[in-house]
Backbone as CSV, one residue per row, in Angstrom:
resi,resn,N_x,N_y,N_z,CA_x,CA_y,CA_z,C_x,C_y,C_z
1,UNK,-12.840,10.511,3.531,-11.721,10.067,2.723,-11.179,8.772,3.314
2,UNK,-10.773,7.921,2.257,-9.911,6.527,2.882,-8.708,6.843,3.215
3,UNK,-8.039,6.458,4.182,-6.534,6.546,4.011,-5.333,5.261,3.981
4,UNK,-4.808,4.914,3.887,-4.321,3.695,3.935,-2.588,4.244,3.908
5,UNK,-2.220,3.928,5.417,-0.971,3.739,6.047,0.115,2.255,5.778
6,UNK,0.785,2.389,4.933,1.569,1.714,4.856,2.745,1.707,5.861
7,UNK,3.072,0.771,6.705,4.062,0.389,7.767,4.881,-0.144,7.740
8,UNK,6.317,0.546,7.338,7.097,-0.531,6.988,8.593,-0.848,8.286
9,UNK,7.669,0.109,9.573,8.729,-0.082,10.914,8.422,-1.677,11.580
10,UNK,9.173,-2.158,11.762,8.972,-3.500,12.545,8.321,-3.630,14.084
11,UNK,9.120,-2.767,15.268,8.727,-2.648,16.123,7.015,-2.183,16.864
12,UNK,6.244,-3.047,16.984,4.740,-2.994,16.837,4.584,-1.770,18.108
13,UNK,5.615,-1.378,18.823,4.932,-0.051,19.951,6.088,0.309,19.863
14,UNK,6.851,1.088,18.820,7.901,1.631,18.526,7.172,3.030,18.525
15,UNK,8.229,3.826,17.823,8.107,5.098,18.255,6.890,5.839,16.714
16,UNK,7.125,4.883,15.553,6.726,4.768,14.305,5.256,4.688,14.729
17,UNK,4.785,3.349,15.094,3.567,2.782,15.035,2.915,4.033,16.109
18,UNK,3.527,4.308,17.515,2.666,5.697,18.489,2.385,6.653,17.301
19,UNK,2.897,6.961,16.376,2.828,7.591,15.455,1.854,7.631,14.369
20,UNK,1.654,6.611,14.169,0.573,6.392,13.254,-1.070,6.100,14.281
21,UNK,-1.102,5.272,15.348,-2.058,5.261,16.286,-2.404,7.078,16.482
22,UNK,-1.470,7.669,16.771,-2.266,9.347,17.013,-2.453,9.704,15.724
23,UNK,-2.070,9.749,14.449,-2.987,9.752,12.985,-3.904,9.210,13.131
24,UNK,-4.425,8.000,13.259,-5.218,7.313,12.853,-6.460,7.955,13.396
25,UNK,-6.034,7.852,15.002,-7.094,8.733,16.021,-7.792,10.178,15.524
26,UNK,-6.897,10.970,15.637,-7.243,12.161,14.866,-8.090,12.015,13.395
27,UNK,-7.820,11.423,12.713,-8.380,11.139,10.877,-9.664,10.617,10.949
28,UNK,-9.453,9.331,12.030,-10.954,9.080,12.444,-12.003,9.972,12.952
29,UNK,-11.643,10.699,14.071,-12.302,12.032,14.758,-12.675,12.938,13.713
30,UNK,-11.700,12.758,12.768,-12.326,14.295,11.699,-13.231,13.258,10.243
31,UNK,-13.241,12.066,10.881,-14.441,11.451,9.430,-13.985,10.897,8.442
32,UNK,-12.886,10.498,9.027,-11.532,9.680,7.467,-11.872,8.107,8.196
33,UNK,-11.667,7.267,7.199,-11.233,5.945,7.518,-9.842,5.659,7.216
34,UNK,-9.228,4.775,8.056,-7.834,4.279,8.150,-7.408,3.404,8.200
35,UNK,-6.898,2.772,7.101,-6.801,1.564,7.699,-5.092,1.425,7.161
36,UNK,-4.150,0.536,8.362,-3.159,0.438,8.226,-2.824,-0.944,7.559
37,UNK,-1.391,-1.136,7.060,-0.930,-2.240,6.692,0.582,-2.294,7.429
38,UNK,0.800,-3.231,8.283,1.898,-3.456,8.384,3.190,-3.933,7.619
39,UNK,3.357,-3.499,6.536,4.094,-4.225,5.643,5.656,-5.246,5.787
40,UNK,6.075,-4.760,6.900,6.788,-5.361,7.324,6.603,-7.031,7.921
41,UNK,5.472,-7.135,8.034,4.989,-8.323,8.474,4.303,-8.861,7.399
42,UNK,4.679,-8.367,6.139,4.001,-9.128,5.038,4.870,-9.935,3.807
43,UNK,4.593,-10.852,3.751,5.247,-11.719,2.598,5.419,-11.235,1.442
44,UNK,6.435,-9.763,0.961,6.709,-9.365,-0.112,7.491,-9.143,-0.878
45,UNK,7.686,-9.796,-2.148,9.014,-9.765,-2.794,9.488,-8.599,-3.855
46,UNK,10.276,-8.286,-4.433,10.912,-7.351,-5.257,10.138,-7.912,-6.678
47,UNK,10.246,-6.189,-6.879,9.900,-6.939,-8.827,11.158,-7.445,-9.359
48,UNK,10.721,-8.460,-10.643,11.284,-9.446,-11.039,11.669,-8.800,-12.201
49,UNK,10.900,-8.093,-12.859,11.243,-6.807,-13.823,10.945,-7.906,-15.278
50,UNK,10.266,-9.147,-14.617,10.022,-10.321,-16.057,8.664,-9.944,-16.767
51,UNK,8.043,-8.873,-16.306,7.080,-8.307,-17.707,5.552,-9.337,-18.014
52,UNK,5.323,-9.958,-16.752,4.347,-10.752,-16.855,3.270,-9.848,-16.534
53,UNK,3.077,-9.108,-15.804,2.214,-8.011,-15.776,1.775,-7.485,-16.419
54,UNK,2.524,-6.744,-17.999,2.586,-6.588,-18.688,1.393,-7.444,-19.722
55,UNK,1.853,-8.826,-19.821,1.482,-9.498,-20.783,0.501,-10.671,-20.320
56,UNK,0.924,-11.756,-20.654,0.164,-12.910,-19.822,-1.048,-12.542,-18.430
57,UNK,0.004,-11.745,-17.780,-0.377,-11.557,-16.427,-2.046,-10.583,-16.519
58,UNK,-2.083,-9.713,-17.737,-3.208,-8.560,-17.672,-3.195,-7.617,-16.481
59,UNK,-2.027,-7.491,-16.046,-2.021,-6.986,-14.763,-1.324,-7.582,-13.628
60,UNK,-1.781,-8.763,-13.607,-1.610,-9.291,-12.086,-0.233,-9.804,-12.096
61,UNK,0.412,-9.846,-11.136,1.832,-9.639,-10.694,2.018,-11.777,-10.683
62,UNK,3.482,-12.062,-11.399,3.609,-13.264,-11.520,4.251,-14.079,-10.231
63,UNK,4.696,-12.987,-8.992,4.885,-13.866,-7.823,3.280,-13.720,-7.022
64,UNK,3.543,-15.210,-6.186,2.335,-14.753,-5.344,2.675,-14.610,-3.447
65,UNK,2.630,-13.345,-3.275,2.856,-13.586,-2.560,1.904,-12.145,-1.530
66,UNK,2.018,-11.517,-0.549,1.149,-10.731,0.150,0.946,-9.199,-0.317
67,UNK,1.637,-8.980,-1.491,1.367,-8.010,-2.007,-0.012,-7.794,-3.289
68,UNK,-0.562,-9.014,-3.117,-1.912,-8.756,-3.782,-2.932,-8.564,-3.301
69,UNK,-2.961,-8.565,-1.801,-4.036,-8.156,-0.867,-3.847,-6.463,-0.883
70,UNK,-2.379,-5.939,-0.675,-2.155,-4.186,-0.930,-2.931,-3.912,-2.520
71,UNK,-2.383,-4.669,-3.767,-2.750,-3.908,-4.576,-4.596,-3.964,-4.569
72,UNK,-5.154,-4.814,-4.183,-6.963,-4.936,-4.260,-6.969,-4.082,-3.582
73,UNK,-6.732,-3.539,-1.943,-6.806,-2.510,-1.001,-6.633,-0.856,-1.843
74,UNK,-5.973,-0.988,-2.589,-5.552,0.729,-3.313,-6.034,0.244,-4.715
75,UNK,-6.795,-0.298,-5.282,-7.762,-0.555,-6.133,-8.956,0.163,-6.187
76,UNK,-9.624,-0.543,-4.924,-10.560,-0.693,-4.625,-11.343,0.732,-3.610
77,UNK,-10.124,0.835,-2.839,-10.722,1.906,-2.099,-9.656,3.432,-2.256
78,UNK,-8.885,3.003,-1.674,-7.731,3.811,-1.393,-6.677,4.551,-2.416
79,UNK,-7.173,4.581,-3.498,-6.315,5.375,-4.292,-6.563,6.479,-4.819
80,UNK,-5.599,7.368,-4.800,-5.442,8.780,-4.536,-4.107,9.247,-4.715
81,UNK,-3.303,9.299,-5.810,-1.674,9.684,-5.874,-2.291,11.354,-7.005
82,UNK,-0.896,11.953,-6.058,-0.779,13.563,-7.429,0.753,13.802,-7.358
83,UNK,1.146,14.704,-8.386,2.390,14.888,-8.288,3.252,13.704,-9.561
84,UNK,4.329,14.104,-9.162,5.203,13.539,-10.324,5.514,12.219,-9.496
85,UNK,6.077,12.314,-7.834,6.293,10.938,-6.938,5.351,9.905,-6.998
86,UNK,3.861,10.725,-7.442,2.605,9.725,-7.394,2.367,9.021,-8.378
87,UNK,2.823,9.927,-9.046,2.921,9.153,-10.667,3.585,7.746,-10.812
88,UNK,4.929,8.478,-10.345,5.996,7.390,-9.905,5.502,5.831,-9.298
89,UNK,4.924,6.465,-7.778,4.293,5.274,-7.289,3.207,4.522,-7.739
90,UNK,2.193,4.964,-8.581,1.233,4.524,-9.464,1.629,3.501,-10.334
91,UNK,2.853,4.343,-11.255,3.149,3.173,-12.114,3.799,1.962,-11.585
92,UNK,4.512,1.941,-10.364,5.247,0.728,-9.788,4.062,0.115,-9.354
93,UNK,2.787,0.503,-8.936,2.117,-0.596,-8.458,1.253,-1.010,-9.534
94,UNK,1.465,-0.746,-11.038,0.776,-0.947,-11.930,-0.571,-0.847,-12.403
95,UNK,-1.158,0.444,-11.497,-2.417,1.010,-11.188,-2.518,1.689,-12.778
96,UNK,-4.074,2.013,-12.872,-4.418,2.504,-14.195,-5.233,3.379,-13.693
């Protein structure tokens, strides 16, 4: 299975990130791939709620900024949402 850790603690040997390093370790050991994103260290802005996505856009989001490297990443490999929250999060990242 892929997994993909989204990071949104700042402190790079905080108590968060020891946290995700012993996931990662373990997931790997049992045959998962992992790969993290620090998001906090990424150039990302709020939706604009201007509907270019929607239209013009076919999808693709009308700022440019480091959140189009996440959505190709959970495209491509990493996607996997259930539940009503997943739903939730699905549709905010405009996944199909």
């Amino acid at each position: 299975m892929n997994i993909l850790v989204l990071n949104g603690a700042p402190r790079p040997n905080g108590s968060t990130a020891g946290m995700i390093k012993t996931f990662k370790t373990e997931a790997e050991s049992a045959g998962h791939t992992v790969n993290t994103v620090d998001v906090c260290r990424k150039n990302i802005h709020g939706c604009l709620a201007c509907e270019y996505c929607h239209g013009k856009g076919d999808g693709e989001c009308s700022q440019k900024d480091d959140m189009s490297e996440i959505y190709v990443v959970l495209t491509e490999k990493y996607y996997n949402v259930s539940g009503r929250a997943g739903e939730a999060f699905k549709d905010g990242l405009k996944l199909k």
